[in-house]
N, C-alpha and C positions, 0 to 999 in steps of 0.2 A: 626017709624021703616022703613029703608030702604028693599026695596022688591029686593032680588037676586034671578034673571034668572034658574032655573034649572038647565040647563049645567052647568054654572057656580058654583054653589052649588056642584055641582057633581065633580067638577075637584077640588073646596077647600078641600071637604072631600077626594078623593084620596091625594092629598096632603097631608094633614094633618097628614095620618097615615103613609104615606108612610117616612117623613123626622122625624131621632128623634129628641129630646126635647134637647139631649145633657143638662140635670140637671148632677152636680157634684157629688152625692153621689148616691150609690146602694139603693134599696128599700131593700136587704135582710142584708144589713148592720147599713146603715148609717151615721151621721158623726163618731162616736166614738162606734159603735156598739151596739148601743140601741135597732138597731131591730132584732139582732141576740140574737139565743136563741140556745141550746144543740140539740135541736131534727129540725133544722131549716133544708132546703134544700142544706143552704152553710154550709161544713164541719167545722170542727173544725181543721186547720192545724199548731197552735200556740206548739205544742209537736215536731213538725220536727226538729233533731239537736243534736248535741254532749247533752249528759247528760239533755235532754229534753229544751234546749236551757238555760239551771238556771246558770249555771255556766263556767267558765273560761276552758280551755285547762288542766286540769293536768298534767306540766311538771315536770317531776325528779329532785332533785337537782344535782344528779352525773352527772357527762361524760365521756364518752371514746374518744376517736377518731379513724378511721378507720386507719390511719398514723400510730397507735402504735401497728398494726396487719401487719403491711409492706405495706400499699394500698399507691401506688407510684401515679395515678391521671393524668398522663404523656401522656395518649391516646395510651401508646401502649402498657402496659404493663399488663396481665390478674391481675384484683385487686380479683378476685371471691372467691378465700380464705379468704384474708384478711377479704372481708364483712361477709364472714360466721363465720367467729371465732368470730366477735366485736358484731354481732347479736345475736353467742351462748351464750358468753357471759354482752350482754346489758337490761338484766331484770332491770326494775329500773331505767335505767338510761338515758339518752341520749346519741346516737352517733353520735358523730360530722364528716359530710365529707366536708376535707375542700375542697375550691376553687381548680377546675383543671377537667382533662378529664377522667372520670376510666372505662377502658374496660372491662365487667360482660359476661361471659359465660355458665349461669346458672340460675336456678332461686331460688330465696331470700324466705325461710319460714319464717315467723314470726308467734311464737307460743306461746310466753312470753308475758303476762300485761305489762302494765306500762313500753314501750320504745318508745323510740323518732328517727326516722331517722331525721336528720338535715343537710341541705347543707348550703352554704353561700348565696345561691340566686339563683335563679334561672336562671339566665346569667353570674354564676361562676362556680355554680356546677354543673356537666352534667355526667349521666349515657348512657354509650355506650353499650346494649347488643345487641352483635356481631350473636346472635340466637333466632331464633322465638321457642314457646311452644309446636310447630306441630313435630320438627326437637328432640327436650332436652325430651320433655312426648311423643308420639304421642299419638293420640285420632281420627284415622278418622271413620265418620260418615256420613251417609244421613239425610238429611233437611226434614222435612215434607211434600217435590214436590219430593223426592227421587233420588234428588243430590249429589252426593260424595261429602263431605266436610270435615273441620275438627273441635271438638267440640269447638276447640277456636276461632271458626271463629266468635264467640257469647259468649263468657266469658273468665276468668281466666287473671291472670297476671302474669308478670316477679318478680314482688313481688306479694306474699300470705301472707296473714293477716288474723289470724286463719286458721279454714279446711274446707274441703265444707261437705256438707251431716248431720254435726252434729245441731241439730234440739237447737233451744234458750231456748228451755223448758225444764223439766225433767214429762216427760209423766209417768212414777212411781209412782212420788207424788201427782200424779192429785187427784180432789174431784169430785164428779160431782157438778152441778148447779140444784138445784131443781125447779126453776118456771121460767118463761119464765118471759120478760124483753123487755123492746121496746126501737127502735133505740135512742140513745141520754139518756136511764139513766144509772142509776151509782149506784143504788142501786139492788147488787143481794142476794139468799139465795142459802149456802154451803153446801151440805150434807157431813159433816167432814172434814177431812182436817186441819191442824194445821197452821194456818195462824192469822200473830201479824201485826199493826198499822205499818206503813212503809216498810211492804213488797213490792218486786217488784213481779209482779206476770202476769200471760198470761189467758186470754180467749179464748177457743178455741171453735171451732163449726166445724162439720163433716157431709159434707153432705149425702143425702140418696138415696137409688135406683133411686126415679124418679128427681135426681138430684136436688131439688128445693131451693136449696141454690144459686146454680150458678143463676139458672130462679130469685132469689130474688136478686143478685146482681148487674144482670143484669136488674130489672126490667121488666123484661118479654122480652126485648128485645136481646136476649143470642145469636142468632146466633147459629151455628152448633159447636156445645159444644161438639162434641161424642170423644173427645182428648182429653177431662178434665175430668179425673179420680177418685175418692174418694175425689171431691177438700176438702182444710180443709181453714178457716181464723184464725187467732189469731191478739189478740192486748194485748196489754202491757199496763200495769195500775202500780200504786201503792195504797196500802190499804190505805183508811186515817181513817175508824172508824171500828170495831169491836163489834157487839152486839150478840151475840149465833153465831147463821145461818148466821147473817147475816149482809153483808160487805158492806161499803159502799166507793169506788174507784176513785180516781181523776180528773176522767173525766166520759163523756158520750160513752156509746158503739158509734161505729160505724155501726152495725149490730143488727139486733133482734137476740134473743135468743130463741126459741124452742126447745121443748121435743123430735121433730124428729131429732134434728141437733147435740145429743146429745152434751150440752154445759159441759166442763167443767174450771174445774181452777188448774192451776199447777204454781210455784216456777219460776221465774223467772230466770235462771243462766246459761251467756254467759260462754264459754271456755274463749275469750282473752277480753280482755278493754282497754282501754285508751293507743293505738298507735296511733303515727301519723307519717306522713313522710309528711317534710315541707323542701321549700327555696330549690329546685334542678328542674333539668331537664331531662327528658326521649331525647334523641335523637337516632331513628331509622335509616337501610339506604332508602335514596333517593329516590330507585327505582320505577318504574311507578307502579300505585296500580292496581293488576291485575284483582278486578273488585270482585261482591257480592259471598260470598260463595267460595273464592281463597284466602284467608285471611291466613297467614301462624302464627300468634299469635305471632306480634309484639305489644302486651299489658304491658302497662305500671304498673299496678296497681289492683290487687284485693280485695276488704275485703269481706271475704267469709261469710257464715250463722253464723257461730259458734262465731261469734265476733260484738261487740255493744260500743256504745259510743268512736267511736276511730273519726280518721280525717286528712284529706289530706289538706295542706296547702300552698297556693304560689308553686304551679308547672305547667311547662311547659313540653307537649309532642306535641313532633315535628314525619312528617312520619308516627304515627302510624297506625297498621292497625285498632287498637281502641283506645281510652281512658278507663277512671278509671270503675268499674263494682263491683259496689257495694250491696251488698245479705245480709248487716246488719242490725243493729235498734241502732235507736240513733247519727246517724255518721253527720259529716259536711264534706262538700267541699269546701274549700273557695279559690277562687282567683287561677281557675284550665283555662291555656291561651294551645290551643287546635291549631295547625296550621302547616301547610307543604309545604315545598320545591317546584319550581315548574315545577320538573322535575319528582314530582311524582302523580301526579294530570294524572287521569285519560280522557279520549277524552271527558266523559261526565261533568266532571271540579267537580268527588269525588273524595277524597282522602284517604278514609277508610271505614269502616262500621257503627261502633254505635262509637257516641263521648264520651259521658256520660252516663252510664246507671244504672238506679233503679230497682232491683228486691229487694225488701228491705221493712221494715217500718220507718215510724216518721225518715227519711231522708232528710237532706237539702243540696240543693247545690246552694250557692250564688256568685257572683261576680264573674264571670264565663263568658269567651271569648270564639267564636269559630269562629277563621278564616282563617276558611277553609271550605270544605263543603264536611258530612258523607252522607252514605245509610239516617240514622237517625242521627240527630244531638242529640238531648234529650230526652232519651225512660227511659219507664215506663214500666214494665211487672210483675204482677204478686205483682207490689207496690202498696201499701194501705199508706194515709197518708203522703206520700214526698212531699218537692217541690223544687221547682226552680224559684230562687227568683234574683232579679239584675243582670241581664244578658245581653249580645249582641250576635248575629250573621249574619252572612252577608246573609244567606237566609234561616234562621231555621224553620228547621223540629221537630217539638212534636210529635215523634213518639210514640203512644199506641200501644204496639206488643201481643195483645191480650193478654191472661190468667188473665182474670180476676182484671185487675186495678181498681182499687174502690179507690176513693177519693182523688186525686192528685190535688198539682197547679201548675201552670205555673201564675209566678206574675212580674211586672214591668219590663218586657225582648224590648229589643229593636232588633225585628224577621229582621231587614234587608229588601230585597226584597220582602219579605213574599210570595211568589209565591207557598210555598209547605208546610204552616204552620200546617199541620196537613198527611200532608202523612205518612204512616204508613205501619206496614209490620205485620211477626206473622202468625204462619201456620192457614187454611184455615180450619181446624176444631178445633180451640182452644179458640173460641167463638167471639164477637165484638170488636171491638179493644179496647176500654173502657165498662168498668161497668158504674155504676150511681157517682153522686160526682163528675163529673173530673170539674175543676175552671179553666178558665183562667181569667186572672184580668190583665187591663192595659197593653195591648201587642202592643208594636206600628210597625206597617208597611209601606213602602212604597206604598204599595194601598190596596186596599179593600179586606176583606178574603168570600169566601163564605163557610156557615157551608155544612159537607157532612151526609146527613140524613140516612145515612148508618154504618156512624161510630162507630152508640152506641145508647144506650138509651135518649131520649130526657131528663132526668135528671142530666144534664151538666150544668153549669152556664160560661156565655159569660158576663162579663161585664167590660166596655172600650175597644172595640178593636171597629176597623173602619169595618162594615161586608157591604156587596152586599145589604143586605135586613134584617130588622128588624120585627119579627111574632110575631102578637099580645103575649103577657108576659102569660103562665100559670104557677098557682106556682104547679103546679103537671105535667108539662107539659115542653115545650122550655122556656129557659128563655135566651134568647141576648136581654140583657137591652142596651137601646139607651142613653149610657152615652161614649165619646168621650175619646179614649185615652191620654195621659198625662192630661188634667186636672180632671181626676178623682179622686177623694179624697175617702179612704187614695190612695195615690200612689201606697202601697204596700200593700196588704190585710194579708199577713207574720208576717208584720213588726207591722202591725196594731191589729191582733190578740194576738201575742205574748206581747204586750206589755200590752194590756185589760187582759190577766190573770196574768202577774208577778206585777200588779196592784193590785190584792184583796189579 
């Protein structure tokens, strides 16, 4: 045995821990998810998506066309009737806008199932609204620093998809839940309630005086919560067995169940389903973006609460002051290209506020550009369960805006610059910017990100991104596993979940 020097010794074991091992797969995964299990630390996010990702798009066979309502597409002509007649009546069907320019003055409800907006592409078809939501609704209001603003300056669209405020549930037909249940199962007992095999159905929980729902969400790490109200969670299951009492449901809670949290179970039933608006473009005007909280609700896009299983497809918004803003369960975004003129690009080089945003459940938005650069490029608020899957931008922000996000990913995104991969915003008493759960997996950057130990509760999962510093692994504890972005297998931990259950 060769005899090593002390110093020397000393500076291989700093080394040692200080460089990672860079091995290819996750300890909490795997190659093919062997080491995951229901109640593990990494969530379960394979449910995010149109119709729990099982199935295809539900298009109509009919069509209308917005042409056969008078929508001339010409760029100077007000088409805003026309789209309102072909919407009143396109239940059922699809409505086709063809190729050209249509000038909208207004803004678009959509409150019918089963329609389809469709353009010819997204570099034929182009929606011009000549007015912001601040000017057509107003809504002003102060921010939580007790700045004048206006409510759109942080939601709502030029198109509405369903209504806001209407809850996914029907609290009516709730049962209560009789015994408490721990994170990750799946079998509960129902004190009544009339519920059959295939039901779609909601868990809900309510927290209590001394708030301890959020403090569990949070993992004890909650931050100044005194803004977060009677919070409630819900998650959406389907019944798969029925025995008396008791039900046994598709997946794993996300949450423990307690007698203080009073848990119960109610009927699962969105107002709309199955819209999508696909193949067009939002184009805004130009002008310079007047900067956070000046936002006059030049949004392209809403799917409000009262609506599930719907989906945005192949669109482009140019100018905006946001992107799409989505407050549903079940929905896709695919192939959403985000970017502005550059005469509107503000001195600090933003050009809007939130690019994409989740307040939503079991949400996906994949294949997804943003080049340009928002307040927040991809925010989370108030989401449990979404992700954000194949993605680019040129120096993206994973914005957590507080209220309580529990369980999100960000997977296989290529972050750009990466200089501000987690800045974040979210008023100052609405708790940490994240709960427990949030994943990132395989985020590549142009240099190194350091974690901010402030952000949230150490029950976050880091693995493949290139960090400053790697801290010993605790699995109750930080986990930024030392595995190197892009060759980390699966690439896509989404793509890799999703496919390990439509497997069994």
């Amino acid at each position: 045995m060769i005899a090593i020097p002390s110093r020397i010794a000393a500076i291989f074991i700093l080394f040692s821990f200080s460089v990672p091992t860079y091995s290819q797969t996750s300890q909490l995964w795997g190659a093919a998810g062997e080491k995951w299990t229901p109640q593990s630390r990494l969530p379960d996010f394979s449910f995010a998506g149109y119709r729990r990702a099982e199935e295809p798009f539900r298009i109509p066979r009919e069509s209308i066309s917005v042409a056969s309502f008078g929508a001339k597409g010409d760029g100077k002509t007000d088409d805003t009737r026309a789209f309102k007649e072909a919407i009143a009546g396109g239940a059922g069907k699809v409505i086709l806008v063809p190729a050209g320019r249509y000038m909208l003055s207004d803004v678009l409800e959509i409150r019918a199932s089963n329609l389809v907006l469709r353009g010819a592409g997204q570099d034929k078809t182009v929606l011009l609204f000549t007015k912001g939501l601040e000017e057509l609704r107003p809504r002003p209001v102060k921010n939580d620093s007790g700045t004048p603003t206006s409510n759109w300056s942080w939601g709502g669209g030029l198109i509405m998809i369903g209504t806001q405020g209407n809850r996914r549930d029907a609290p009516g037909d709730s049962a209560p839940i009789n015994a408490a249940a721990a994170r990750g199962a799946n079998v509960i007992s129902v004190e009544g309630g009339r519920f059959k095999v295939g039901d779609e159905v909601v868990v809900s929980v309510q927290d209590d005086a001394e708030q301890s729902l959020l403090k569990y969400l949070y993992r004890g790490r909650e931050g100044n919560i005194t803004g977060l109200k009677d919070w409630r969670c819900r998650q959406i299951f389907r019944v798969r067995t029925v025995s008396g009492k008791t039900l046994t449901l598709d997946r794993g809670l996300r949450f423990e169940l307690r007698p203080e949290w009073r848990p119960a179970l109610s009927p699962f039933k969105p107002a709309v389903t199955d819209v999508g608006i696909e193949s067009l473009a939002f184009e805004f005007p130009a002008t310079r973006y007047a900067g956070h909280f000046k936002e006059v609700g030049f949004n392209p896009i809403a799917i409000n609460s009262s609506a599930a299983n719907c989906w945005l497809k192949d669109l482009r918004v140019w100018n905006g002051d946001n992107g799409p803003f989505v407050n549903g369960a079940f929905c896709t975004l695919e192939g959403i290209h985000l970017g502005a003129d550059p005469q509107r690009y503000a001195s600090n080089g933003v050009s809007g506020h939130h690019g994409i945003t989740f307040e939503a459940q079991d949400c996906l938005c994949t294949h997804f550009t943003v080049d340009t650069q928002f307040v927040h490029d991809l925010t989370v608020q108030s989401a449990m369960g979404c992700a954000f899957s194949s993605g680019r931008a040129l120096n993206l922000a994973m914005d957590h805006h507080c209220w309580a996000s529990y369980e999100n990913l960000f997977t296989d995104i290529d972050g750009g610059e990466g200089k501000r991969l987690w800045t974040s915003g979210g008023g100052g008493n609405r708790g940490s910017h994240t709960a427990a759960g949030a994943t990132y997996w395989n985020i590549r950057t142009k240099q190194p990100a350091a974690w901010s130990r402030n952000f949230g509760p150490d029950m976050v999962n880091l693995v493949g991104l290139s960090m400053r510093e790697y801290p010993p692994l605790e699995m109750t504890g930080r986990w930024i596993e030392p595995i190197a972005p892009g060759p980390v297998q699966p690439a896509n931990l989404y793509s890799a979940m999703l496919k390990k259950r439509l497997a069994k």
